[in-house]
C-alpha positions as CSV (number, residue, x, y, z in Angstrom):
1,X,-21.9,-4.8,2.7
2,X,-24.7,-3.7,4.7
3,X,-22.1,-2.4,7.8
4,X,-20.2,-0.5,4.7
5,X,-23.5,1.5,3.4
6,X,-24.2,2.0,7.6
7,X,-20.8,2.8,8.8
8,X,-19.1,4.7,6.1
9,X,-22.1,5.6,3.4
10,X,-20.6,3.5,1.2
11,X,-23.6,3.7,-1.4
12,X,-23.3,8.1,-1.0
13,X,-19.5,7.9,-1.7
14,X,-19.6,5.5,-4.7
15,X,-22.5,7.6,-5.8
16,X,-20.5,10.8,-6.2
17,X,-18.0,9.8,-8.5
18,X,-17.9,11.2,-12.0
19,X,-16.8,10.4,-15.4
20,X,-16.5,12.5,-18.8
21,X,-18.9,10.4,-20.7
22,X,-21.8,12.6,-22.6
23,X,-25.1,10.8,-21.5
24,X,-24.0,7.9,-20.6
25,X,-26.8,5.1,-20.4
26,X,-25.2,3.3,-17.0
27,X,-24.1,6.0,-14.4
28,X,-20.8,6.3,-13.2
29,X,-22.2,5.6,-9.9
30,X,-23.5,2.0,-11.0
31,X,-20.0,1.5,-12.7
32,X,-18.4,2.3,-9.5
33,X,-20.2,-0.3,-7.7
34,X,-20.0,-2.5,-10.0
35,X,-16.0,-2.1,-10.0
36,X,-15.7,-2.1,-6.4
37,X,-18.1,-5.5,-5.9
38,X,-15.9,-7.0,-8.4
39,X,-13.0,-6.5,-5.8
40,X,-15.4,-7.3,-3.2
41,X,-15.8,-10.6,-4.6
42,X,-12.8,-11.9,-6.6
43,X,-14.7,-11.7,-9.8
44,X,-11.1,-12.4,-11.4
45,X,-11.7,-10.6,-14.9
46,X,-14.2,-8.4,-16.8
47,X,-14.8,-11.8,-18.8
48,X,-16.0,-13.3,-16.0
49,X,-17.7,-10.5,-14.3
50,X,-19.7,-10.3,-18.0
51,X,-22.4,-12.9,-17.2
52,X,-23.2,-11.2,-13.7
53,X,-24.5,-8.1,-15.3
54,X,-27.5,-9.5,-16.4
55,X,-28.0,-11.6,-13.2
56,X,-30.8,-10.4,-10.8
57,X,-29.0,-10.9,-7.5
58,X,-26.0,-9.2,-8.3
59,X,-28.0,-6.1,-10.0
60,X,-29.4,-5.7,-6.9
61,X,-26.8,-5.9,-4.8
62,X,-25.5,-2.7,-7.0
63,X,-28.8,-1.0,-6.3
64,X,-29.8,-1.4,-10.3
65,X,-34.0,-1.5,-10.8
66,X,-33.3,-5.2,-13.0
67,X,-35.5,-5.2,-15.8
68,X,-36.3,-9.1,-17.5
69,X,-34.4,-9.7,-20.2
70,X,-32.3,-6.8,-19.9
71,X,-28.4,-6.3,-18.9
72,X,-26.7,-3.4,-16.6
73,X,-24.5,-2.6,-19.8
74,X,-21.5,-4.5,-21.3
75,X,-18.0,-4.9,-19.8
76,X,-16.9,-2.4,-22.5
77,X,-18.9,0.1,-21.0
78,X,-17.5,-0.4,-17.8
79,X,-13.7,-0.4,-19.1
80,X,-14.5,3.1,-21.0
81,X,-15.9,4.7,-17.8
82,X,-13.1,3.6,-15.6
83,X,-10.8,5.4,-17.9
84,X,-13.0,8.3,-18.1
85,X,-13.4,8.6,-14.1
86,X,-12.3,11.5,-12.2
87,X,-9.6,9.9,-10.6
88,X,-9.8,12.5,-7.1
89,X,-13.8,11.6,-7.2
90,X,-12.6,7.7,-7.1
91,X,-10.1,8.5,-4.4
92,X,-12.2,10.1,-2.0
93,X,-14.1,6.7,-1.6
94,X,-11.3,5.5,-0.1
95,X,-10.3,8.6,1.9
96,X,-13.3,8.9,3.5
97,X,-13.3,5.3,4.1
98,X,-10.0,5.8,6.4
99,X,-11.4,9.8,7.6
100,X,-14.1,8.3,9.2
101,X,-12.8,5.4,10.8
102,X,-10.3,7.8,12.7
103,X,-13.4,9.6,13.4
104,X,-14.6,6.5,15.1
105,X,-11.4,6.4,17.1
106,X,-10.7,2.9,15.7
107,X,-7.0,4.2,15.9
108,X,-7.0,6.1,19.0
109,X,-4.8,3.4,21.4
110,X,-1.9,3.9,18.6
111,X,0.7,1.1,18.1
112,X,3.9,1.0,19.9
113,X,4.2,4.6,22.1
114,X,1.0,5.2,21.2
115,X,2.3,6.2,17.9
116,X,0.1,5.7,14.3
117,X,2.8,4.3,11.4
118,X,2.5,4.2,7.9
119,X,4.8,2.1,5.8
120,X,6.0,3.2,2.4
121,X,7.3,0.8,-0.4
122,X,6.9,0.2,-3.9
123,X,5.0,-2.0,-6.1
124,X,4.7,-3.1,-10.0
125,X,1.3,-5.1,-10.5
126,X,2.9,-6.9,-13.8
127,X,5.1,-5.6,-16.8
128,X,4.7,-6.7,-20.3
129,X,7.3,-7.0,-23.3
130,X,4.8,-6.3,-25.9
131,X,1.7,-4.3,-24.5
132,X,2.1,-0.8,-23.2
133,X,0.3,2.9,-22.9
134,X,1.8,6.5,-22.6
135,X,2.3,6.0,-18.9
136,X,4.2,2.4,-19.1
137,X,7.7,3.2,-17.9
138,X,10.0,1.1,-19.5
139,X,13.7,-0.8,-19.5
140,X,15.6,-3.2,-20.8
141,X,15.8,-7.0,-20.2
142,X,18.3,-9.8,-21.3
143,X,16.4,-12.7,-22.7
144,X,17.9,-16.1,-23.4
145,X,17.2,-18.0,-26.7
146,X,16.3,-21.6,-26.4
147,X,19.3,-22.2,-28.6
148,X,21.6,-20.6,-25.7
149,X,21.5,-16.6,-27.3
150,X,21.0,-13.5,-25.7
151,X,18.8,-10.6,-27.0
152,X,17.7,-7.2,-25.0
153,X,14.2,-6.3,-25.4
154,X,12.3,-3.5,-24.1
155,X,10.1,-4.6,-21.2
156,X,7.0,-2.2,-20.2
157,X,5.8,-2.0,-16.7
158,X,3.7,0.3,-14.2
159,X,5.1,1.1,-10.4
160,X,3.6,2.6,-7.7
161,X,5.0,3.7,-4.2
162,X,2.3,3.0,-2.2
163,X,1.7,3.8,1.9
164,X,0.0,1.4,4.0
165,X,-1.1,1.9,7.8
166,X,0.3,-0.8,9.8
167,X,-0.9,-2.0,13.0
168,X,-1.4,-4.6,15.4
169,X,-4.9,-5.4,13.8
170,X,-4.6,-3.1,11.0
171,X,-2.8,-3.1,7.3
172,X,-5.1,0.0,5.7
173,X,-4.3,1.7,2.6
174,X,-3.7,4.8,2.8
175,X,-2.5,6.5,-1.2
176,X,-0.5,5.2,-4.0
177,X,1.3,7.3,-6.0
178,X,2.7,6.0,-9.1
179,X,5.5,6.8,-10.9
180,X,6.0,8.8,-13.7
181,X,7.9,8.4,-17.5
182,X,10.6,10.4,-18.4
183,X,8.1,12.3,-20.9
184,X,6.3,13.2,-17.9
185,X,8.7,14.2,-15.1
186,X,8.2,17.7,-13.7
187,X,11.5,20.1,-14.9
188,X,13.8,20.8,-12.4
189,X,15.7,24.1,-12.3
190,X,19.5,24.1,-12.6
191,X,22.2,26.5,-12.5
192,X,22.6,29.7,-10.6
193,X,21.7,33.1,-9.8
194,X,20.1,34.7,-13.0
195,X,21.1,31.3,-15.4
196,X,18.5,29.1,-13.7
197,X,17.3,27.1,-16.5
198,X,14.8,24.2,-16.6
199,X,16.3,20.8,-17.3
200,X,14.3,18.0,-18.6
201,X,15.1,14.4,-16.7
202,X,16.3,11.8,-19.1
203,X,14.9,8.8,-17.0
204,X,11.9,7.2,-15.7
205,X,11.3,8.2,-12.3
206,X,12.7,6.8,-9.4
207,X,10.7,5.4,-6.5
208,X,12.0,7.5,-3.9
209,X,10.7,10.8,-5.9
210,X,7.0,9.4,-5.9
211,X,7.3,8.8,-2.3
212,X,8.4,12.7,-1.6
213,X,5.3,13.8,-3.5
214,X,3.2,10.4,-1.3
215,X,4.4,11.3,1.7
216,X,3.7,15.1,1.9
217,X,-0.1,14.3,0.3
218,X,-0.7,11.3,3.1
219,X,0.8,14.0,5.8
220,X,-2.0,16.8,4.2
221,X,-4.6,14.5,4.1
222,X,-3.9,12.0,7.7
223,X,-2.2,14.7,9.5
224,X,-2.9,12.0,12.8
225,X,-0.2,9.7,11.4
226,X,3.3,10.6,13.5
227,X,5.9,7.7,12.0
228,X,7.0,6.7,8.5
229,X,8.5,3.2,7.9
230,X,10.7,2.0,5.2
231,X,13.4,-0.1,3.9
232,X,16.8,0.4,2.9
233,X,15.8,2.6,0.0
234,X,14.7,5.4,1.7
235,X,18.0,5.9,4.4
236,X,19.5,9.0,3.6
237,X,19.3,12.5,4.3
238,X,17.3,14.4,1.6
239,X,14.1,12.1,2.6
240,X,15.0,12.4,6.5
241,X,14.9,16.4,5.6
242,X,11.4,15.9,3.8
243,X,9.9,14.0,6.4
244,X,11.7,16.1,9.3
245,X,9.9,19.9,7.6
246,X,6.6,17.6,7.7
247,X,7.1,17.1,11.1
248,X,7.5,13.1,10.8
249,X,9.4,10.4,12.5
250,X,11.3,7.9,10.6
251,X,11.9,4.2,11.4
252,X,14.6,3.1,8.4
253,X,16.1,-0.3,8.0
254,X,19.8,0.6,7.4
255,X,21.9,-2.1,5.0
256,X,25.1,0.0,3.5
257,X,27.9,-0.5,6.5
258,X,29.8,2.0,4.6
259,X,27.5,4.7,5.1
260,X,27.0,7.3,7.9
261,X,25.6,7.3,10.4
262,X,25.4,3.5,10.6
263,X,29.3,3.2,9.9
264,X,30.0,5.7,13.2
265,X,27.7,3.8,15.1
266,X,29.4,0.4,14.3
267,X,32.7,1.8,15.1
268,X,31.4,2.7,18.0
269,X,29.7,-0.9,19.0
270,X,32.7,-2.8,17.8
271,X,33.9,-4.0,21.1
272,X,30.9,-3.1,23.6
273,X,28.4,-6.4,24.9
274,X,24.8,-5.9,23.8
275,X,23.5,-3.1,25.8
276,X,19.7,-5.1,26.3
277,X,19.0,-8.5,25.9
278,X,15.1,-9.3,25.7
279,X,13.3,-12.1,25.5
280,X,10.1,-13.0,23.5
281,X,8.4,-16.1,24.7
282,X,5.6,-15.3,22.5
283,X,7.6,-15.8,19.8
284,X,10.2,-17.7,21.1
285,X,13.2,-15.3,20.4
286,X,16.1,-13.5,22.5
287,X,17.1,-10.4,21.5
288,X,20.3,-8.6,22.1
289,X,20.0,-4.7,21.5
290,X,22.8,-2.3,20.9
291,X,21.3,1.9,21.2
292,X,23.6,4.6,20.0
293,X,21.6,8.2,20.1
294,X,22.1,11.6,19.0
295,X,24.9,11.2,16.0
296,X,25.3,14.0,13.2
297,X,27.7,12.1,11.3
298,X,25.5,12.4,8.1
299,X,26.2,15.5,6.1
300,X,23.5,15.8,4.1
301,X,20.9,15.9,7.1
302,X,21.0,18.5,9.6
303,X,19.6,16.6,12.8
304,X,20.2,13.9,15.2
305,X,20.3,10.4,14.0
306,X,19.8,7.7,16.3
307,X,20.7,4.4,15.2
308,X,19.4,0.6,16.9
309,X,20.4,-2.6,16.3
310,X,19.1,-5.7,16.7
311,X,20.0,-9.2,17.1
312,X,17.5,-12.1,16.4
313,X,18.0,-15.9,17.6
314,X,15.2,-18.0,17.3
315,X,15.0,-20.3,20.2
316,X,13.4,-23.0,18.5
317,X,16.4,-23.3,16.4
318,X,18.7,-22.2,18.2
319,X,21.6,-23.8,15.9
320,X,20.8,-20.7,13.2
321,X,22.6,-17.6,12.8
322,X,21.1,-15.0,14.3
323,X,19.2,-12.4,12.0
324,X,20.8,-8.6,12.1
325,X,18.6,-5.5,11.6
326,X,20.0,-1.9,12.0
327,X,17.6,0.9,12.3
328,X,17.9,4.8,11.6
329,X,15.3,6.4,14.1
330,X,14.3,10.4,14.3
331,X,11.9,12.7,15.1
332,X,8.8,11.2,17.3
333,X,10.0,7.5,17.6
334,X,12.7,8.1,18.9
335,X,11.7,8.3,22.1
336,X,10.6,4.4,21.6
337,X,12.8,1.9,23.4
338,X,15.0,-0.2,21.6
339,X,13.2,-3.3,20.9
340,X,10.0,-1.3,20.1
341,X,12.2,0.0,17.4
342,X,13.1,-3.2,16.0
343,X,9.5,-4.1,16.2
344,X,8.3,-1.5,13.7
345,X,10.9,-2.2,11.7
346,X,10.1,-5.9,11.5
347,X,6.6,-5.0,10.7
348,X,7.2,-2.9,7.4
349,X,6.8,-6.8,6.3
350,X,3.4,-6.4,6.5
351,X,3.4,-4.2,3.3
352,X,4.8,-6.8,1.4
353,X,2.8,-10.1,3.0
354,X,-0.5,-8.7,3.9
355,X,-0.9,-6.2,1.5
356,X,1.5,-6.7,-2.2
357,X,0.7,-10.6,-2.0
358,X,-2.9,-10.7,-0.9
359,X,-3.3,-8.0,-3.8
360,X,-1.3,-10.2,-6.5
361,X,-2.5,-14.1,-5.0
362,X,-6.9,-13.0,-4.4
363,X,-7.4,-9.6,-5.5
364,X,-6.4,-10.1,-9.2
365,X,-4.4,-6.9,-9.6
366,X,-1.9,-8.5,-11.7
367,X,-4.1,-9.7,-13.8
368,X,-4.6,-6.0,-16.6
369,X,-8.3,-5.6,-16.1
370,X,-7.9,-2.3,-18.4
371,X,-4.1,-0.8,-19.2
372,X,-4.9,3.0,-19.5
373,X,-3.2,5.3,-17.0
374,X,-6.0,6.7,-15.4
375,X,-8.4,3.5,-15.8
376,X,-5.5,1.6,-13.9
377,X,-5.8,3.8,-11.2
378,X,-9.6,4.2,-11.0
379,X,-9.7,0.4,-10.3
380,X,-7.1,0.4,-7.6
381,X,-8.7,2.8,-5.8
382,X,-12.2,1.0,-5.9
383,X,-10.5,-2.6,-5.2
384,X,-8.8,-0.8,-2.6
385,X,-11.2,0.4,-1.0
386,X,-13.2,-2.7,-1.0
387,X,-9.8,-4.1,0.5
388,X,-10.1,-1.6,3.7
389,X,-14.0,-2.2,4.2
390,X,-12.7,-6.1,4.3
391,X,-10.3,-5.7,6.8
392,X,-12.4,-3.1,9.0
393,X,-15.0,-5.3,9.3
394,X,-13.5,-8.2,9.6
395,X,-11.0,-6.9,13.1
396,X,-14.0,-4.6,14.1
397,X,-16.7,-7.3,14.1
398,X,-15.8,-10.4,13.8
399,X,-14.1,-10.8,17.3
400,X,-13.3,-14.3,16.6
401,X,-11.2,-13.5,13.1
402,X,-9.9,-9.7,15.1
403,X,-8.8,-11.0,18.5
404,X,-7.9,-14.9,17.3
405,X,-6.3,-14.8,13.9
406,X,-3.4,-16.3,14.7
407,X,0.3,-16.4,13.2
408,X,-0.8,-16.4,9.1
409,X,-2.7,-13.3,8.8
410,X,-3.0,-14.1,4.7
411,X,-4.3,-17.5,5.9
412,X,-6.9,-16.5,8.3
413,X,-8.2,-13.7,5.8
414,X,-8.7,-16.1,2.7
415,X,-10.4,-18.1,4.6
416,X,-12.9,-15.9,6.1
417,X,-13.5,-15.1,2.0
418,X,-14.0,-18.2,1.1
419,X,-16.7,-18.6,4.2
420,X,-18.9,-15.4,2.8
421,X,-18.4,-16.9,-0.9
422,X,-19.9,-20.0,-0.4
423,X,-22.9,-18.5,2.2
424,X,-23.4,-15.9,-0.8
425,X,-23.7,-18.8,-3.8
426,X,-26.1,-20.6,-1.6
427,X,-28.0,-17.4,-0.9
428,X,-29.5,-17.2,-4.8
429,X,-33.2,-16.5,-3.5
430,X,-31.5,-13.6,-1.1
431,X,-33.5,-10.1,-1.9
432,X,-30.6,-7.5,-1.5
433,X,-31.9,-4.7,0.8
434,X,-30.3,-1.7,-1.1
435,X,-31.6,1.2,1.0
């Protein structure tokens, strides 16, 4: 906490978010705090976080004067500001958060070719079949009957396409975007010359249209970060264009054999012996590589495609099938060598082990601290922040933990948690130094 308020000016950042509430007894600012501590410290509901708000130590660990006898405010208090925040005020905790530490040149070496990536993929915290808001999107579900029947019901959920800085240390949040309900899609213009008429969509968004509008604000606002990385999803031409006018590279895992350019390039690697073959003793795997660049085989995107693949046999077992991956590589990656390639692409992973499961497992966000659009939000960027701070300080200065943390990342983190948990609950004399 106190490296946060030194480093970053944590307690000026939470202090200049704002809400609409007229008057309001608790300031936004002490909601804030108290939002983003309760991330901080896996307080795992508002329920339970209801008893530390009359609680001395943890009042002044928010900076509140306490007064005997006397409580911050109630739970309800802090669930109506979060969905009265100014989500952009909210935000810029976090933004600065990352701004600063590429001020610091924490990022400066660069991964693999000195190159910083960011991961996109999307995420849905929880769905429910019965309570929902304006901004649920929704669709439909077969449910069996305990006496064998079937019945669709409408299931409500929230999704977010959400870009994470991967590194060899690092797995920072960026942004989230999430997506939007047919009711609230942006019109799209259709038809020609003078009979160009707005047409409303008739479907929830798709992921891949929250990523466009992710990707171009991440490039605006990190205009340092030079590769994006995604899954099969994302390979095909109208999001290499989009990426390509922002001047980004692209690292896409490629699945559909059927589809240029990977088709071409399998033709073309039909009879050929791997061109590479590394090895990893680190990890105890031989890799053979096959590199086919420049193809323009894909009709829908203009430039030069250049497509990797990789073969994966674990030594240790050495009686599995190997693991394929093919790769779609342009713009500034690549220039990276074929097994750098299928590194990055292996660690889009990260997205979903260090980031979607620590965030489900010990953050609690699947569990619906407050279902309003904007309150949902609010609270992801505050827990998400917190989340940052964590893993800043924890590879910046903890050396031990940085330098050490061996092969289970999730591992290693929880534990460090539960380390400052249990020093905190024995520290119940501690006077917090708030200034």
């Amino acid at each position: 906490m106190a490296y946060g308020r030194k480093v970053f000016d944590l307690g000026s950042w939470l202090g200049r978010v704002e809400d609409s509430r007229r008057a309001p007894r608790t300031s936004p600012r002490l909601i804030a705090a108290t939002v983003f501590y309760t991330g901080l410290l896996r307080i795992r509901s508002f329920n339970a976080l209801e008893p530390r708000l009359g609680e001395e130590p943890f009042l002044r660990l928010l900076g509140a004067a306490p007064e005997t006898g006397r409580r911050l405010c109630s739970v309800d208090t802090v669930g109506r500001s979060l969905c009265r925040m100014d989500v952009l005020s909210v935000r810029a905790v976090l933004v600065a958060m990352i701004a600063k530490a590429e001020r610091n040149k924490v990022f400066r070496e660069g991964w693999h070719g000195a190159l910083r990536y960011v991961a996109i993929d999307g995420w849905e915290p929880f769905c429910s079949r019965h309570r929902h808001c304006p901004q649920c999107l929704q669709r439909r579900v077969r449910v069996q009957a305990k006496d064998g029947s079937t019945t669709v019901v409408v299931e409500y959920y929230h999704r977010y396409a959400v870009a994470l800085l991967i590194d060899e240390r690092f797995d920072l949040v960026v942004d989230f975007e999430p997506l939007l309900p047919k009711d609230l899609r942006p019109s799209t213009p259709k038809g020609k010359g003078t009979t160009v008429r707005l047409v409303k969509a008739s479907l929830d968004e798709g992921e891949q249209t929250a990523a466009t509008r992710l990707i171009k604000r991440v490039n605006e606002t990190f205009p340092w970060i030079d590769v994006v990385v995604t899954d099969a999803l994302y390979a095909n031409g109208p999001f290499l264009a989009t990426l390509d006018s922002l001047g980004l590279g692209a690292v896409l895992v490629a699945r559909k054999e059927n589809e240029e350019p990977l088709r071409e390039a399998l033709h073309l690697w039909a009879d050929q012996a791997p061109h590479k073959v590394v090895e990893d003793p680190k990890a105890r795997e031989r890799i053979a590589l096959w590199d086919c660049r420049d193809l323009q085989t894909l009709m829908s995107y203009k430039g030069k495609i250049r497509c990797v693949r990789g073969s994966v046999t674990r030594l240790r077992h050495p009686e599995e099938a190997p693991s394929t991956w093919c790769m779609l590589v342009t713009g500034k990656a690549a220039r990276l060598a074929p097994e750098k390639v299928l590194a990055v692409a292996r660690a889009r992973w990260h997205i979903e082990n260090t980031a979607f499961h620590q965030w489900t497992t010990r953050w609690r966000l699947g569990h619906v601290f407050r279902h309003h659009p904007d309150g949902l939000r609010s609270l992801f960027w505050l827990f998400l922040a917190a989340f940052d701070l964590l893993t800043l300080f924890q590879y910046l200065q903890l050396r031990s933990y940085g330098r050490d943390r061996g092969r289970d990342v999730t591992r290693t983190i929880s534990r460090l948690i539960d380390q400052m948990l249990d020093e905190l609950a024995s520290s119940q004399g501690l006077r917090w130094d708030t200034s």
